[in-house]
The first five atom37 places (N, CA, C, CB, O) and aatype in JSON, in Angstrom:
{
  "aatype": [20, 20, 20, 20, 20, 20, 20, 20, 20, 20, 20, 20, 20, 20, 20, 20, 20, 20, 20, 20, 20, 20, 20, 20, 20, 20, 20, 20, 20, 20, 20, 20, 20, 20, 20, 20, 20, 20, 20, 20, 20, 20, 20, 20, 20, 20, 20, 20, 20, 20, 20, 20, 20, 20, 20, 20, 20, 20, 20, 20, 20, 20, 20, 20, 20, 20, 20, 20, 20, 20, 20, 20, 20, 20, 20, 20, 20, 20, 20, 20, 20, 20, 20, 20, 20, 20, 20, 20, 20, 20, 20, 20, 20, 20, 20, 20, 20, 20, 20, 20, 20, 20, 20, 20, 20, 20, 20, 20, 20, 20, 20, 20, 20, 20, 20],
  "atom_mask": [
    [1, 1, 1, 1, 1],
    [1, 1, 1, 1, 1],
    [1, 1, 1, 1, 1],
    [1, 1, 1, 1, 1],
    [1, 1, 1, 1, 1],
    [1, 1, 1, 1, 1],
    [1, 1, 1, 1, 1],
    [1, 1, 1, 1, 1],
    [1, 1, 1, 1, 1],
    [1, 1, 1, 1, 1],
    [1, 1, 1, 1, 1],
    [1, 1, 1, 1, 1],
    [1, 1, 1, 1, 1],
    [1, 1, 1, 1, 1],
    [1, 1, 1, 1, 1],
    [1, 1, 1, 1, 1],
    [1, 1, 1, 1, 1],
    [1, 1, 1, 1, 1],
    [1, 1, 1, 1, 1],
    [1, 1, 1, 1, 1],
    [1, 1, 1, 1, 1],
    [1, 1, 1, 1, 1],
    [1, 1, 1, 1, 1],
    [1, 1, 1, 1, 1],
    [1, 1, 1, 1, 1],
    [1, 1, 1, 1, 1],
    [1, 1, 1, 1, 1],
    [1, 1, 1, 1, 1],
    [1, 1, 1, 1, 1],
    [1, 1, 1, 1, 1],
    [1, 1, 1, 1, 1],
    [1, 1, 1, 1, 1],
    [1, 1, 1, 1, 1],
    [1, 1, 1, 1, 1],
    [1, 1, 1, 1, 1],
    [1, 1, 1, 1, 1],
    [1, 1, 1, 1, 1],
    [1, 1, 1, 1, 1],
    [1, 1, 1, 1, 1],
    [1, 1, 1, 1, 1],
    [1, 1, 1, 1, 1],
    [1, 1, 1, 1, 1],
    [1, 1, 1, 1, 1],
    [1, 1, 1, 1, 1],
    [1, 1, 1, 1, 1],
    [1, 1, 1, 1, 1],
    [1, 1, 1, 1, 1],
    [1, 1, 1, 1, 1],
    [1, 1, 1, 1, 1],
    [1, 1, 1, 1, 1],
    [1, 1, 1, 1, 1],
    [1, 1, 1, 1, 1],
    [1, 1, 1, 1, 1],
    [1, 1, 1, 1, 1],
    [1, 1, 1, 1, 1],
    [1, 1, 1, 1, 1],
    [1, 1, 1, 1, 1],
    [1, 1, 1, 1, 1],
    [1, 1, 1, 1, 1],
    [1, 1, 1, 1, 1],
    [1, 1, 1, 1, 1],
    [1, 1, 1, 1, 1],
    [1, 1, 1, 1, 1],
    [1, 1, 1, 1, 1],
    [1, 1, 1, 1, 1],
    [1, 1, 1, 1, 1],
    [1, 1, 1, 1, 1],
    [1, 1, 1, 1, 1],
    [1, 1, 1, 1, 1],
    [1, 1, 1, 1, 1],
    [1, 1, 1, 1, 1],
    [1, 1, 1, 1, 1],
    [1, 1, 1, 1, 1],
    [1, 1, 1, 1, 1],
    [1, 1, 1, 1, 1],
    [1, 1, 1, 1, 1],
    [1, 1, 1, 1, 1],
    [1, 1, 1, 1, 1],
    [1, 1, 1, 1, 1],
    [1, 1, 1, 1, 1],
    [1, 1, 1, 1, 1],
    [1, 1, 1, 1, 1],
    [1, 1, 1, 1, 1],
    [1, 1, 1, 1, 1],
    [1, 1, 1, 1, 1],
    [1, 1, 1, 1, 1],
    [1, 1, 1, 1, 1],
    [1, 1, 1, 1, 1],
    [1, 1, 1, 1, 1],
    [1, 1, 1, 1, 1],
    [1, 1, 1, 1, 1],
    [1, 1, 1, 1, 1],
    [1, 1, 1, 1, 1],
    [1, 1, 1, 1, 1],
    [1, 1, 1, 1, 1],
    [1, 1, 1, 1, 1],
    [1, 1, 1, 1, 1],
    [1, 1, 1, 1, 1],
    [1, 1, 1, 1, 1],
    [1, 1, 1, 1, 1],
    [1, 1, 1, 1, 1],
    [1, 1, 1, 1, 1],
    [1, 1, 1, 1, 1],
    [1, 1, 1, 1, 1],
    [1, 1, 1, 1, 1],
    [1, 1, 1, 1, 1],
    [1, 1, 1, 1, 1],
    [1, 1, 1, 1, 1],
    [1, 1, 1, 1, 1],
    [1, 1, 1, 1, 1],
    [1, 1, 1, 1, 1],
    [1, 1, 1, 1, 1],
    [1, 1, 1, 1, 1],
    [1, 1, 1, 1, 1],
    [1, 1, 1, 1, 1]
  ],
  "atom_positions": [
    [[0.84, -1.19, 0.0], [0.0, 0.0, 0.0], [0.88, 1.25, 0.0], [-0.96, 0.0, 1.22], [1.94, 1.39, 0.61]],
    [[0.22, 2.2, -0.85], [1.25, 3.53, -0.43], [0.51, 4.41, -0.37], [2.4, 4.02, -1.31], [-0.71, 4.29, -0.38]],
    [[1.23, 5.63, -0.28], [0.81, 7.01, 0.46], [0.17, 7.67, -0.6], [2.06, 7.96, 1.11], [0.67, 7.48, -1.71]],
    [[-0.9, 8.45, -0.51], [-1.26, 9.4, -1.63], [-0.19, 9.75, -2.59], [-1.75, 10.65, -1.09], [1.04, 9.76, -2.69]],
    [[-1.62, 10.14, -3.47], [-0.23, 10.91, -4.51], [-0.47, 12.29, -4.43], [-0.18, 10.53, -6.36], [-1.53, 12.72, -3.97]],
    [[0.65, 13.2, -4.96], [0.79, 14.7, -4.26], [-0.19, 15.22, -5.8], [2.97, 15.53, -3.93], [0.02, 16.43, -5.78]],
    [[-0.63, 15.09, -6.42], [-1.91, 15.18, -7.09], [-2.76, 14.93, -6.2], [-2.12, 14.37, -8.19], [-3.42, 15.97, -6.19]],
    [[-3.3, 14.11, -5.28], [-4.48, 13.73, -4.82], [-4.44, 15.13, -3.62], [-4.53, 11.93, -4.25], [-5.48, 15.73, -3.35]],
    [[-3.33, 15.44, -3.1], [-3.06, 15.75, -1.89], [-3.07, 17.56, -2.16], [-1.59, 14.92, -1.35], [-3.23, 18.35, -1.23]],
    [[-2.92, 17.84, -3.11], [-3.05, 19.18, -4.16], [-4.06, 19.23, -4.39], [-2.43, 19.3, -5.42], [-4.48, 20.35, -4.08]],
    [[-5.21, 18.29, -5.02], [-6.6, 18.62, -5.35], [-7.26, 19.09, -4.04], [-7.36, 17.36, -5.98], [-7.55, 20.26, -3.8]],
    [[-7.41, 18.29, -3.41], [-8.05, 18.29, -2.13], [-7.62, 19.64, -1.34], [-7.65, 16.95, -1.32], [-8.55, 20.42, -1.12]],
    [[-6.2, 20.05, -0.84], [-6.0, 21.7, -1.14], [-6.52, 22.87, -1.48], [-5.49, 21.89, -1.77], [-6.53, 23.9, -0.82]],
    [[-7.16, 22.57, -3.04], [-7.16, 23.51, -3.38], [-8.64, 23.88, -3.33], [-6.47, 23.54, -4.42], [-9.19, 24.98, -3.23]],
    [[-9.29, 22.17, -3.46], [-10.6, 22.43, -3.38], [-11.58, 22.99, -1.88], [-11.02, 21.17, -3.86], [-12.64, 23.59, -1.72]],
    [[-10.33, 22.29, -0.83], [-10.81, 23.21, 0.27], [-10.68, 25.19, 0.63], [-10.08, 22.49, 1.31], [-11.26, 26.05, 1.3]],
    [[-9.65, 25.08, -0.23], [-9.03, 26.55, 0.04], [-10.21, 27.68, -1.04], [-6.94, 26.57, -0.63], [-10.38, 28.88, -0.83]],
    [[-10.96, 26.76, -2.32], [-12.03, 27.43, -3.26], [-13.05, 27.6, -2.19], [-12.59, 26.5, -4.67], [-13.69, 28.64, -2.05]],
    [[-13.21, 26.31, -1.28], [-14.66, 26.38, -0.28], [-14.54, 27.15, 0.5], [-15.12, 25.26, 0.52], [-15.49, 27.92, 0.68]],
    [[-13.39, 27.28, 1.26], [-13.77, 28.3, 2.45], [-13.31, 29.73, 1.89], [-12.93, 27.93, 4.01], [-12.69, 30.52, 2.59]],
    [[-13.65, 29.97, 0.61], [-13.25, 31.0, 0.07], [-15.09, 31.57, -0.24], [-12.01, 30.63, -1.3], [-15.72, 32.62, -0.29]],
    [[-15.31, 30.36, -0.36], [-16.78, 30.96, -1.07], [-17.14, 30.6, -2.34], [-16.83, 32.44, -1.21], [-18.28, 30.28, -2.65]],
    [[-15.78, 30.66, -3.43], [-15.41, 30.42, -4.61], [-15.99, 29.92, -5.37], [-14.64, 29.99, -4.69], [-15.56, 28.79, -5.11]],
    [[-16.93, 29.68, -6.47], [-17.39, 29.15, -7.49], [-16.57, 28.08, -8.24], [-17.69, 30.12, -8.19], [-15.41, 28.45, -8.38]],
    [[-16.82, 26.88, -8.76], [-15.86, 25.99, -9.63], [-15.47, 27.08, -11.03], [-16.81, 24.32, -10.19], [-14.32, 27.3, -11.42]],
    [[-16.37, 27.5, -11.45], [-16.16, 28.32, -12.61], [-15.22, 29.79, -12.32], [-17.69, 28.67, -13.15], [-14.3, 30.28, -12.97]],
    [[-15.95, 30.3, -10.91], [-14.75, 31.43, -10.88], [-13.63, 31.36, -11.02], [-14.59, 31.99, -10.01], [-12.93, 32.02, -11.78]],
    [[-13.29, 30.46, -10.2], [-11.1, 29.7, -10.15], [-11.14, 29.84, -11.03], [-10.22, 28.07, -9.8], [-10.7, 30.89, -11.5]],
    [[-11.68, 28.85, -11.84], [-11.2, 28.36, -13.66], [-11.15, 29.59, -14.68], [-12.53, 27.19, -14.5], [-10.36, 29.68, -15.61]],
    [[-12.05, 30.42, -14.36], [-11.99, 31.66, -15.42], [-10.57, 32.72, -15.03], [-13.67, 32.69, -15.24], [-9.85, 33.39, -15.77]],
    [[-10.56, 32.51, -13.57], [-9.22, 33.08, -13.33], [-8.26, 32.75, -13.4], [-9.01, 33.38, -12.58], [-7.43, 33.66, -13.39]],
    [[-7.79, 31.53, -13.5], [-6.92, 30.66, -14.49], [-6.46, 30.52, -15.35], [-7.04, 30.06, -14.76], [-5.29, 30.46, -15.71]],
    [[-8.01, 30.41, -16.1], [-7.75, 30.36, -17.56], [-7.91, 28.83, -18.27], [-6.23, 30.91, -17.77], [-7.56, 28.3, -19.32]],
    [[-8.64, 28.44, -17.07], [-8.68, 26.57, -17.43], [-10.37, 26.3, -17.81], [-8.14, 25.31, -15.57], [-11.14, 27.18, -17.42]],
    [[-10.72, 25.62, -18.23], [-12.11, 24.93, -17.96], [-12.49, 24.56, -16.84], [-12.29, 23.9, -18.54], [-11.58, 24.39, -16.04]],
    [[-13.9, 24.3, -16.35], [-14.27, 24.35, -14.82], [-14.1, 22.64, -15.31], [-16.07, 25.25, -14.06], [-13.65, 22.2, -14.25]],
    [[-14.17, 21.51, -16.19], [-13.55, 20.76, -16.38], [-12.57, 20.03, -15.42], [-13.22, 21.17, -17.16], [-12.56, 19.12, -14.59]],
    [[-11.75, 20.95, -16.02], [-10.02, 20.29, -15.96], [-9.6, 20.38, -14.32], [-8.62, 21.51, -17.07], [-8.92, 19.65, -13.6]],
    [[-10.47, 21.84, -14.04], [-10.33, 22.1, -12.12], [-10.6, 21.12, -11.53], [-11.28, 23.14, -11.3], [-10.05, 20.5, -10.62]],
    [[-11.87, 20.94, -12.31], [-12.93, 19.77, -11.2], [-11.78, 18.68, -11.35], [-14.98, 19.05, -11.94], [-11.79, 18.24, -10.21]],
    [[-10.82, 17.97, -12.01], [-10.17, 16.96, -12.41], [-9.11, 17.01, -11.57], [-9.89, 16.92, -13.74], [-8.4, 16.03, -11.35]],
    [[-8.91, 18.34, -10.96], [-7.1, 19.05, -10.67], [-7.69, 18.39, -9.31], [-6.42, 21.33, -10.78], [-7.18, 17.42, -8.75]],
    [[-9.33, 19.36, -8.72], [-9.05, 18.79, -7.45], [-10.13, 17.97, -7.15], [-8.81, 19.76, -6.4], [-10.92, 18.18, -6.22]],
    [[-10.17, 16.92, -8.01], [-10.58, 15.56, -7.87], [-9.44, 14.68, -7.64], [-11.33, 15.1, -9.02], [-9.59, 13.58, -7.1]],
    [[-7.96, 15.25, -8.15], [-6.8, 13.87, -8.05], [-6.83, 13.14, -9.03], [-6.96, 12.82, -6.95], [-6.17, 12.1, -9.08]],
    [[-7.79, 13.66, -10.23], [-7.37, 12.69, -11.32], [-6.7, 13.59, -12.48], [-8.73, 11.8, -11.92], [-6.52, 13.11, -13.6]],
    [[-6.4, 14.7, -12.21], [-5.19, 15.0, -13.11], [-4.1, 15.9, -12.51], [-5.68, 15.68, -14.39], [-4.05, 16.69, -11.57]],
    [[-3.21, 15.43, -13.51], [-1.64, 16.08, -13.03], [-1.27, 17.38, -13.79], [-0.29, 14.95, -13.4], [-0.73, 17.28, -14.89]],
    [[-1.5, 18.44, -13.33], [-1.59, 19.61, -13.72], [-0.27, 20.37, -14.13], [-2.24, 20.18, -12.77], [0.59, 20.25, -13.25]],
    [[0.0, 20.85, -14.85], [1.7, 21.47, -15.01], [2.13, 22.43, -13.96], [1.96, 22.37, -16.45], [1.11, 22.8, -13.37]],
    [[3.13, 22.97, -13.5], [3.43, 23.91, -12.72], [2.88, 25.63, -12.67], [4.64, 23.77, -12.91], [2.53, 26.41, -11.78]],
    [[3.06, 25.67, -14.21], [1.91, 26.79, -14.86], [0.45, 26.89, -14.8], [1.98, 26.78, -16.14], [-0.37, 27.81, -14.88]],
    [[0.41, 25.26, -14.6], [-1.47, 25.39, -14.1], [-1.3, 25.91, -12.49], [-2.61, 23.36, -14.11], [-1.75, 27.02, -12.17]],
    [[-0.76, 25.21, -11.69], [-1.13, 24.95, -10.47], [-0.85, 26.57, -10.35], [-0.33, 23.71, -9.52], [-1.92, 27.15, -10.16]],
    [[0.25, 27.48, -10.42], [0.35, 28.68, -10.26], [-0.86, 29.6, -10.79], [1.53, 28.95, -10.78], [-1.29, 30.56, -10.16]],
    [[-1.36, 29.19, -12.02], [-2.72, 29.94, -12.16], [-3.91, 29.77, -11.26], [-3.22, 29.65, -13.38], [-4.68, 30.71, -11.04]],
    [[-4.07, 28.51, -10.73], [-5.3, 28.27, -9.83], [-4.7, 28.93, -8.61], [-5.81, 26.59, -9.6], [-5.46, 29.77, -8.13]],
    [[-3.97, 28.84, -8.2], [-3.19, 29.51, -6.65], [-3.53, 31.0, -6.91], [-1.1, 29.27, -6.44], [-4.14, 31.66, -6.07]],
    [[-3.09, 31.56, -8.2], [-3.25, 33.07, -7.99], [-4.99, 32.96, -8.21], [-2.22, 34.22, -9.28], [-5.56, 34.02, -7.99]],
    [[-5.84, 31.86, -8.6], [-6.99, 32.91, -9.0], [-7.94, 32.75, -7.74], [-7.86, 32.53, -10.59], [-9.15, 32.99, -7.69]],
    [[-6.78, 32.13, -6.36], [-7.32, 31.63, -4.87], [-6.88, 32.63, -4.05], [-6.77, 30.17, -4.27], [-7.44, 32.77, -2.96]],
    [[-5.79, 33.52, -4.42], [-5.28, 34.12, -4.0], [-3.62, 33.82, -3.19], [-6.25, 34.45, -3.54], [-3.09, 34.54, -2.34]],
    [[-3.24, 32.92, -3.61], [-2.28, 32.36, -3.25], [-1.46, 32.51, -3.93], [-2.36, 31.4, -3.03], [-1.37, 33.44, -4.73]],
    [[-0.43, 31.34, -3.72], [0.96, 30.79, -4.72], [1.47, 29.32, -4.64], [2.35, 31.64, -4.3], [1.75, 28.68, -3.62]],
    [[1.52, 29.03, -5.59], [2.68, 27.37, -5.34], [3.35, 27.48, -3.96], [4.33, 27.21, -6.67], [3.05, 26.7, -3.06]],
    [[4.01, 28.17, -3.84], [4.83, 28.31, -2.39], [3.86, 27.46, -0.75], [4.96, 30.45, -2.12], [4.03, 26.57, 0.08]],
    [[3.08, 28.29, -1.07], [1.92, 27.92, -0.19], [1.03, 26.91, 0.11], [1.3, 28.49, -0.34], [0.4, 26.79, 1.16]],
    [[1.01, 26.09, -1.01], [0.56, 25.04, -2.25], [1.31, 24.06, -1.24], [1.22, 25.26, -4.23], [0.78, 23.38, -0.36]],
    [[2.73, 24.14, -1.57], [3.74, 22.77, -1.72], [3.91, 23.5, 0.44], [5.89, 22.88, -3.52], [4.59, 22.51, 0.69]],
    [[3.87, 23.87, 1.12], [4.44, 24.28, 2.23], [3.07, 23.6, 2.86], [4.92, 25.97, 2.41], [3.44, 22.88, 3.78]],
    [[1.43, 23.55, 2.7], [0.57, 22.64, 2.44], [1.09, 21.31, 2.56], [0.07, 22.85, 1.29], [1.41, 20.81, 3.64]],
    [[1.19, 20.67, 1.28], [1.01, 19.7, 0.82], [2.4, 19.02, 1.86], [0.92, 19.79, -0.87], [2.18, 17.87, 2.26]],
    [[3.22, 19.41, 2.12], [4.21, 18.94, 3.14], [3.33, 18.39, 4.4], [5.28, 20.21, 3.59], [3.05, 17.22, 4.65]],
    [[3.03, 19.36, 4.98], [2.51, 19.74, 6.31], [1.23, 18.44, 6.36], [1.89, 21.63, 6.37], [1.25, 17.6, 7.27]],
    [[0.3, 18.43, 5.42], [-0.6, 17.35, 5.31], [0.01, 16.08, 4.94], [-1.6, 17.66, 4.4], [-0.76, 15.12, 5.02]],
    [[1.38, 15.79, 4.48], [1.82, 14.44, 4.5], [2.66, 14.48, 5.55], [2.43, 13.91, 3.26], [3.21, 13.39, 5.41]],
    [[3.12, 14.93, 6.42], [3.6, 14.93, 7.85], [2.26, 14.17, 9.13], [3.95, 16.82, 8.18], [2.45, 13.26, 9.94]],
    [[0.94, 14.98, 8.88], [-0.26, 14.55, 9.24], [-0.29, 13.17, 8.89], [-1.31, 15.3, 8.66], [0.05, 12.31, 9.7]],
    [[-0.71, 12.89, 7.58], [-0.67, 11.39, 7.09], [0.17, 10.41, 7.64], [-0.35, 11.32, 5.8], [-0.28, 9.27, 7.75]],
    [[1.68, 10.73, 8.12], [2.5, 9.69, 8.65], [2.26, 9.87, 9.68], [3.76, 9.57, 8.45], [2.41, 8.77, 10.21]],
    [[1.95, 10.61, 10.46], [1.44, 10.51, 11.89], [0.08, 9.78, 12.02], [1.29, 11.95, 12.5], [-0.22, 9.05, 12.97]],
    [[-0.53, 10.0, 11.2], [-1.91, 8.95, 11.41], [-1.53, 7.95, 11.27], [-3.1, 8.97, 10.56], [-1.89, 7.03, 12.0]],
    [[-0.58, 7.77, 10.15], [-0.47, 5.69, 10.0], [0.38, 5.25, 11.04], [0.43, 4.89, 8.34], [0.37, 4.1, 11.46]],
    [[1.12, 6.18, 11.46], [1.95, 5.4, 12.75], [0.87, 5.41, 13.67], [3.43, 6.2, 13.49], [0.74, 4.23, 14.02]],
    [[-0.11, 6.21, 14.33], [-1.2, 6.26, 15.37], [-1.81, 5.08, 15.2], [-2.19, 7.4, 15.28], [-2.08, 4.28, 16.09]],
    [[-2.1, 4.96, 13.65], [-3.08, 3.61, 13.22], [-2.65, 2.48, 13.56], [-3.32, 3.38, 11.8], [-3.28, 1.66, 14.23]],
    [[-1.35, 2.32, 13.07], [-0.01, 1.04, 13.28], [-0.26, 0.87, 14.32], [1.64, 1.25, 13.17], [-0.83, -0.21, 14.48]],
    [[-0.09, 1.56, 15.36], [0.44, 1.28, 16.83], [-1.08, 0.96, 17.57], [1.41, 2.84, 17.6], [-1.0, 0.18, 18.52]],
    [[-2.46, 1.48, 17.23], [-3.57, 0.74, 17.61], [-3.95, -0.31, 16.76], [-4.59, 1.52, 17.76], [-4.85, -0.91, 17.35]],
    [[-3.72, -0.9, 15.58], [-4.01, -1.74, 15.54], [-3.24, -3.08, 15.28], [-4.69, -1.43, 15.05], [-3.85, -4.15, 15.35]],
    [[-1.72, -3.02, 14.93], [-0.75, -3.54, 15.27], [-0.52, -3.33, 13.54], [-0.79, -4.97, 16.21], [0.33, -4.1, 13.09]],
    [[-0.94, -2.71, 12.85], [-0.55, -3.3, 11.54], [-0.38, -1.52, 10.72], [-2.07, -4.65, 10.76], [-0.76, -0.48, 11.25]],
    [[0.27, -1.65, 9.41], [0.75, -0.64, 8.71], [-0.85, -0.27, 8.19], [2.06, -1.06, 7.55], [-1.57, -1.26, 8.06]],
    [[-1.33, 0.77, 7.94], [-2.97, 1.27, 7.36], [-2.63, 2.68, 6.5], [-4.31, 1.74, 8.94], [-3.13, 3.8, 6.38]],
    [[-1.57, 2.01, 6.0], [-1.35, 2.66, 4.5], [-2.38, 2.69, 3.4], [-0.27, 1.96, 3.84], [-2.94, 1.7, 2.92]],
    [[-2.63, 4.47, 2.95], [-3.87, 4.73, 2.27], [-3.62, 4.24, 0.47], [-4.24, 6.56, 2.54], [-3.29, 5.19, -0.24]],
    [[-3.73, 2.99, -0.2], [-3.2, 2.26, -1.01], [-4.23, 3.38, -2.2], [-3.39, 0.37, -0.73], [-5.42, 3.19, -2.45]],
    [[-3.51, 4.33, -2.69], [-4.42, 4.89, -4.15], [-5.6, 5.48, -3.87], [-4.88, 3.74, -5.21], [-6.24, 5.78, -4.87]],
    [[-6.33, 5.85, -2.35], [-7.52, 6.27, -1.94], [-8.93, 5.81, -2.96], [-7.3, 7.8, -1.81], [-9.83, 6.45, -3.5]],
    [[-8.47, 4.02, -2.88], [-9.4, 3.32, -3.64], [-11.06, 3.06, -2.98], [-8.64, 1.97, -3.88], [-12.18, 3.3, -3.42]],
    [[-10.55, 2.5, -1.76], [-12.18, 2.59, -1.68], [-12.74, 3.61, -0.43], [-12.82, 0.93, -1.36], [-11.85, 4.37, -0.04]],
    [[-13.86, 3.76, 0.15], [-14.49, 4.58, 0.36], [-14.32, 4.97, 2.0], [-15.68, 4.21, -0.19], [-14.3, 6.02, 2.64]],
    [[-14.25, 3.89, 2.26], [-13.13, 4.29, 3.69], [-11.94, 4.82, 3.98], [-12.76, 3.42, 4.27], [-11.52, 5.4, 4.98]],
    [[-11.32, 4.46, 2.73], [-9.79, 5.15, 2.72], [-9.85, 6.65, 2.04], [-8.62, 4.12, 1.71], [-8.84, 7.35, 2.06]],
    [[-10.92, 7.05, 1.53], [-11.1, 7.9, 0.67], [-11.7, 9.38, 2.29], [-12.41, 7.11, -0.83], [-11.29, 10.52, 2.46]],
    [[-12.56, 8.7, 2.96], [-12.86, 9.59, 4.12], [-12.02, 9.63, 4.82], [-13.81, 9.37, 4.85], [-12.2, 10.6, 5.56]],
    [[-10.99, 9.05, 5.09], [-10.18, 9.21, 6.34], [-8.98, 9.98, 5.43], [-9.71, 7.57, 7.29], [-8.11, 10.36, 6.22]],
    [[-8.68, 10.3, 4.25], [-7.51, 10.83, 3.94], [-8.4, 12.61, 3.72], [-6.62, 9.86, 2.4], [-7.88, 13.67, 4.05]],
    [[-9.73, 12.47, 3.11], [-10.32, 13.57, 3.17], [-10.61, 14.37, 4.55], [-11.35, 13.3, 2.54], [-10.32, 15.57, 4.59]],
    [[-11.21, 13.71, 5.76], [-10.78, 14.14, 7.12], [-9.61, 14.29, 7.18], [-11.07, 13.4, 8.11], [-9.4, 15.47, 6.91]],
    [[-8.78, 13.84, 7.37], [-7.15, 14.3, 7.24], [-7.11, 15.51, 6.54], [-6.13, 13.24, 6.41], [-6.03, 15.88, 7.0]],
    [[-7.39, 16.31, 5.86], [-6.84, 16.74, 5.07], [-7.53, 18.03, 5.47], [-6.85, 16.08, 3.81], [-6.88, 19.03, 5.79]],
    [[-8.84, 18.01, 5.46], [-9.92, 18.9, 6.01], [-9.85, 19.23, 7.58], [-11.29, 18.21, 5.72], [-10.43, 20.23, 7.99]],
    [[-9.28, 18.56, 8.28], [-8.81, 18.7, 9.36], [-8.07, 19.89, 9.8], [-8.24, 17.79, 9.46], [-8.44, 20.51, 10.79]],
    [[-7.12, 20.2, 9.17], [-5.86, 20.78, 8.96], [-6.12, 22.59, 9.04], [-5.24, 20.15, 7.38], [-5.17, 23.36, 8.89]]
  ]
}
């Protein structure tokens, strides 16, 4: 099993940072310059966005990559602290394998939303 991928861990980011913004799917994207599409895809975790994307959605959040990746650290620091918490109550590794099914999918989204 392994750890998210920093796509999954970026979508989820950004899509919280649009919500407690207020943000529209379409607003980001027009400030971008992307399709409300490709967003919904960025922070769904099913696509891998170029560096030039991710910097356009950051500025149209009000942010930056900087902030982005200083994030995305900080929430996989979280993540290894949960699987060791997990490990150690239940004796075994509870590594989030691809956030395939629907249990693993809430507990990495609490994780993340947590924060």
């Amino acid at each position: 099993m392994s750890e998210p991928l920093l796509r999954e861990v970026h979508g989820l980011l950004l899509r919280r940072a649009r919500l407690r913004q207020g943000k529209k799917l379409e607003e980001v994207a027009a400030a971008a310059g992307i399709s409300m599409q490709y967003l919904s895809e960025i922070e769904r975790g099913r696509k891998e966005p170029s560096s030039e994307i991710l910097a356009a959605v950051c500025r149209g959040l009000g942010s930056n990559v900087s902030m982005l990746t200083k994030a995305a650290h900080r929430q996989y620091l979280q993540y290894l602290q949960l699987r060791i918490i997990d490990g150690e109550n239940t004796g075994e590794s509870t590594e989030l394998h691809g956030l395939q099914s629907a249990s693993q999918q809430t507990q990495i989204t609490t994780l993340l939303l947590a924060a």
